[in-house]
ZANUPA-864883 format. One record per residue (C-alpha): residue number from 1; x negated, y, z negated; residue in three letters. Coordinates in steps of 0.25 Angstrom, whole numbers, plus 5000, padded with zeros to 4 digits. Each point is the difference from the previous one (the first is absolute). Last residue first. Layout:
BEGIN
@k NUM x X y Y z Z r ala
...
***
This chain:
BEGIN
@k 172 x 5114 y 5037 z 5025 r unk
@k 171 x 4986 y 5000 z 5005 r unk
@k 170 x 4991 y 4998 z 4987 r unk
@k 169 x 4991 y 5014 z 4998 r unk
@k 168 x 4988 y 4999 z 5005 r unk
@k 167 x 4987 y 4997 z 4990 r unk
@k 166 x 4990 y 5008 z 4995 r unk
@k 165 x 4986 y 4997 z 5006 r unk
@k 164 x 4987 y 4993 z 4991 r unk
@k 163 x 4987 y 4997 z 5004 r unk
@k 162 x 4990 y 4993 z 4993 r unk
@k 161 x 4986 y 5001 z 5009 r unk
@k 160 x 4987 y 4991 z 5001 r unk
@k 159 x 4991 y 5005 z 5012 r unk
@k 158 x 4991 y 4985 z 4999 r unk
@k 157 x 5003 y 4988 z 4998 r unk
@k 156 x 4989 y 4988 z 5005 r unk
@k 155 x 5004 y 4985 z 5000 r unk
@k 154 x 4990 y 4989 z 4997 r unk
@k 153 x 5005 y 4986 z 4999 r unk
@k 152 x 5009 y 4992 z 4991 r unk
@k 151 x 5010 y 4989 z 4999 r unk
@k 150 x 5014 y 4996 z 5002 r unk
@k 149 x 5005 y 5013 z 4997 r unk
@k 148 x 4991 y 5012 z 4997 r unk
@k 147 x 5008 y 5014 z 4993 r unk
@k 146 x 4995 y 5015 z 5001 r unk
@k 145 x 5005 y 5007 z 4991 r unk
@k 144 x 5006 y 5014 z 4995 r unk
@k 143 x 5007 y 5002 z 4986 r unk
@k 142 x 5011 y 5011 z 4997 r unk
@k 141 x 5004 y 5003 z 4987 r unk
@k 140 x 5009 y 5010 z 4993 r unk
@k 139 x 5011 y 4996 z 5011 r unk
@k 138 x 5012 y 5009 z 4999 r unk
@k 137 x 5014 y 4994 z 5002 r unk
@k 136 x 5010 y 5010 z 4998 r unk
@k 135 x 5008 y 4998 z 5013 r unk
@k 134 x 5000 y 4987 z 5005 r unk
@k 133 x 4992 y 5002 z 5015 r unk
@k 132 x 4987 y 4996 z 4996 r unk
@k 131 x 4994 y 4992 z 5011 r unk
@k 130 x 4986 y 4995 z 5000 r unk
@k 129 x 4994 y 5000 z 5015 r unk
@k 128 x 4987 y 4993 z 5006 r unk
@k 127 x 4988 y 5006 z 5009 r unk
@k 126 x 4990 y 4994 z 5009 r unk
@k 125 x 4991 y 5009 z 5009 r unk
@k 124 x 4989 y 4994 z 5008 r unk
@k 123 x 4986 y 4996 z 4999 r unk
@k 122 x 4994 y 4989 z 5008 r unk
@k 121 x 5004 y 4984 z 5000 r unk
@k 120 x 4995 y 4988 z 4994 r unk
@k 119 x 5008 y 4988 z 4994 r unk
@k 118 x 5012 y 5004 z 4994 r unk
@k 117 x 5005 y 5013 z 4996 r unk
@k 116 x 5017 y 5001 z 4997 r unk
@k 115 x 5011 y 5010 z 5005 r unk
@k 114 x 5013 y 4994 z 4998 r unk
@k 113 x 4995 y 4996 z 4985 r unk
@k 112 x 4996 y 5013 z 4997 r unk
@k 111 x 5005 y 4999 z 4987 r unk
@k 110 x 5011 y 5008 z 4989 r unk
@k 109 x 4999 y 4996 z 4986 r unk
@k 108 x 5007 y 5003 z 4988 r unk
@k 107 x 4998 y 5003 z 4984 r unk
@k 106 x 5009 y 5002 z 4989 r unk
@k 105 x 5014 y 5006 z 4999 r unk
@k 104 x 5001 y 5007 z 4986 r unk
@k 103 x 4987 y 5009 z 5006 r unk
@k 102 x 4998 y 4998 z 5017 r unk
@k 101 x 4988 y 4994 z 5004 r unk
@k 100 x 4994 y 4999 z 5014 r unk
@k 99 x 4993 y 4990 z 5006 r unk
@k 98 x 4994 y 5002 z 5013 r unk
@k 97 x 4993 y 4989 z 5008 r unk
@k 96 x 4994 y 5002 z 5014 r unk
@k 95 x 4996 y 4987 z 5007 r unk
@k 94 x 4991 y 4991 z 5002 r unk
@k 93 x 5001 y 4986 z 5007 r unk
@k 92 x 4994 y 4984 z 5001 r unk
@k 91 x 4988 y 5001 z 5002 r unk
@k 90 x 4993 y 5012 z 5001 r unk
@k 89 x 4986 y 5000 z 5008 r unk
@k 88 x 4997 y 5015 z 5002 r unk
@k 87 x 5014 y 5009 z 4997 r unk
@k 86 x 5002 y 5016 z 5004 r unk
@k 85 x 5008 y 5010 z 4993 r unk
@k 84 x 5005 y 5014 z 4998 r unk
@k 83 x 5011 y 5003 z 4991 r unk
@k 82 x 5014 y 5003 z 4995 r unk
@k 81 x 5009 y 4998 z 4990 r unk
@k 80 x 5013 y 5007 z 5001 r unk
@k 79 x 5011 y 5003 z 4989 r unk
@k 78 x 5012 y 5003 z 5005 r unk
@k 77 x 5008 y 5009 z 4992 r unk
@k 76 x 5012 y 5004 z 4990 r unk
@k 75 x 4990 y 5003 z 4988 r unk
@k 74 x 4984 y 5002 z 5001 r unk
@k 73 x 4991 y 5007 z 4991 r unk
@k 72 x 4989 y 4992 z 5001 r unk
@k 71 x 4999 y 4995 z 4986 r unk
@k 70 x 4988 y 4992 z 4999 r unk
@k 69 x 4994 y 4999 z 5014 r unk
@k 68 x 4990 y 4986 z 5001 r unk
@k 67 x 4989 y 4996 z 5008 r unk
@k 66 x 4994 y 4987 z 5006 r unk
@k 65 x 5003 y 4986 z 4994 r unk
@k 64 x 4997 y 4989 z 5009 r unk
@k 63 x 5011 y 4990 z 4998 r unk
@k 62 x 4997 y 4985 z 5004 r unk
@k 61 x 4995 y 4990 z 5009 r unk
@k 60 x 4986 y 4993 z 4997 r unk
@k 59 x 4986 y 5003 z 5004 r unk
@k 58 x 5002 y 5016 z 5002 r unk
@k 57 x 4990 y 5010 z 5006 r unk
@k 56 x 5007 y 5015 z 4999 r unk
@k 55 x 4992 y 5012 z 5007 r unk
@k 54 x 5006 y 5012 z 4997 r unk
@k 53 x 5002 y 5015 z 5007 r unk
@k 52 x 4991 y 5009 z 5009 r unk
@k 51 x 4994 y 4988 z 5007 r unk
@k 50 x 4996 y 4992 z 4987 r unk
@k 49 x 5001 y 5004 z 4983 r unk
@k 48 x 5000 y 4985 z 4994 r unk
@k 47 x 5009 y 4990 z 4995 r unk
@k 46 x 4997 y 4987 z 4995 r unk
@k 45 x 5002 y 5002 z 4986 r unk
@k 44 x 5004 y 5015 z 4999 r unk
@k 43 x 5015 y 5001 z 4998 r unk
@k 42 x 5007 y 5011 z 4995 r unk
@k 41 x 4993 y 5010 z 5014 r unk
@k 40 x 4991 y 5011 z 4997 r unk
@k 39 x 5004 y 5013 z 5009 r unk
@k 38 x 4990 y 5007 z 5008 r unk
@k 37 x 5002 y 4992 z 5013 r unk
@k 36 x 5015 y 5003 z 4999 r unk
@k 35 x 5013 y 4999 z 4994 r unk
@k 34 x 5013 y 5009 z 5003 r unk
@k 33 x 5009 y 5004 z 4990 r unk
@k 32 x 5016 y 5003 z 5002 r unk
@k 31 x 4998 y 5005 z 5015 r unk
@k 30 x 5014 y 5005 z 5005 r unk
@k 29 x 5009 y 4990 z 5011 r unk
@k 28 x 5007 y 5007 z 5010 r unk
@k 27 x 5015 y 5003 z 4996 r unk
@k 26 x 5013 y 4994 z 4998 r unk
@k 25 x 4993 y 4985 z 4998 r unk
@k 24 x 5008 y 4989 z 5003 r unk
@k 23 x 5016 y 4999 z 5001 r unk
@k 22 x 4999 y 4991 z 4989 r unk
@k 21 x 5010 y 4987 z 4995 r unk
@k 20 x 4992 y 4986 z 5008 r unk
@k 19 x 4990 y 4992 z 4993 r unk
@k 18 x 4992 y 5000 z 5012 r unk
@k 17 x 4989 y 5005 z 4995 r unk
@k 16 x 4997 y 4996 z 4985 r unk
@k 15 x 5001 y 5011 z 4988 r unk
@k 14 x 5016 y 5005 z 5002 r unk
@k 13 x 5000 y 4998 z 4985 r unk
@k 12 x 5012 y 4991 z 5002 r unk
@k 11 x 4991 y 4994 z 5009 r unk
@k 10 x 4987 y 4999 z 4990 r unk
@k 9 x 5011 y 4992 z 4989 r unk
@k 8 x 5005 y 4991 z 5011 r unk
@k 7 x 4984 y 4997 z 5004 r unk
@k 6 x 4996 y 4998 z 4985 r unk
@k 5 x 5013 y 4991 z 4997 r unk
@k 4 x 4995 y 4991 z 5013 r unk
@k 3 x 4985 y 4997 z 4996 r unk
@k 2 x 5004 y 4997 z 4986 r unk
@k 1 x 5009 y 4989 z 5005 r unk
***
């Protein structure tokens, strides 16, 4: 039940694709803060600087805290989290996990599950939208993640970026 209030709550915030309501960003999307080779991850326990980005070794499913943005100055937008990455052994998947926090609201999630990581494969480019497309609505706190699900595996991130893009007036 908790699982379902949380995902009608992130719709009418506009935060899970598919939800339905915006016209998609107006304009191309604006850097918000980028993350590189020179910046310290949150977590450190099996997670070292690799290949220009982070080497993540995980035994277990779970989040992988990376960064966050405190008050990103955002309203009216598409959020976008996106970044490089490449998986060694991952069973089960990895994906991308935003969660973005909106004060007298609470927190909500937007993940990459349309575009997970198994097994092994090279570098590509994943990314994942957060809709906020009530007017008013400013997040203070933006957290980026990497999530396991079914187990662990080594996944590397690397080109880290927040992104945001206004969004186009409804049709009407």
């Amino acid at each position: 039940m908790k699982h379902v209030a949380i995902l009608a709550v992130v719709c009418a915030l506009g935060g899970a694709s598919g939800c339905g309501g915006t016209g998609g960003p107006a304009a191309p999307p604006q850097l918000v803060r980028a993350f590189g080779a020179g910046d310290t991850p949150i977590t450190q326990s099996g997670l070292q600087a690799d290949q220009g980005g982070w080497r993540i070794e995980r035994a277990s499913a779970g989040a992988v805290p990376l960064f966050e943005v405190r008050d990103p100055g955002v309203e009216n937008a598409v959020l976008t989290y996106r970044a490089q990455m490449k998986a060694l052994d991952v069973a089960g998947k990895a994906y991308l996990e935003m969660w973005v926090r909106v004060p007298g609201r609470g927190e909500f999630f937007s993940r990459g599950l349309a575009q997970p990581l198994g097994g092994t494969s090279g570098w590509a480019s994943y990314e994942i939208p957060f809709f906020l497309n009530e007017p008013g609505l400013r997040p203070d706190l933006v957290k980026l993640n990497v999530a396991f699900e079914g187990g662990g595996g080594t996944l590397w991130v690397k080109d880290i970026q927040l992104l945001q893009a206004p969004l186009a007036a409804p049709a009407g």
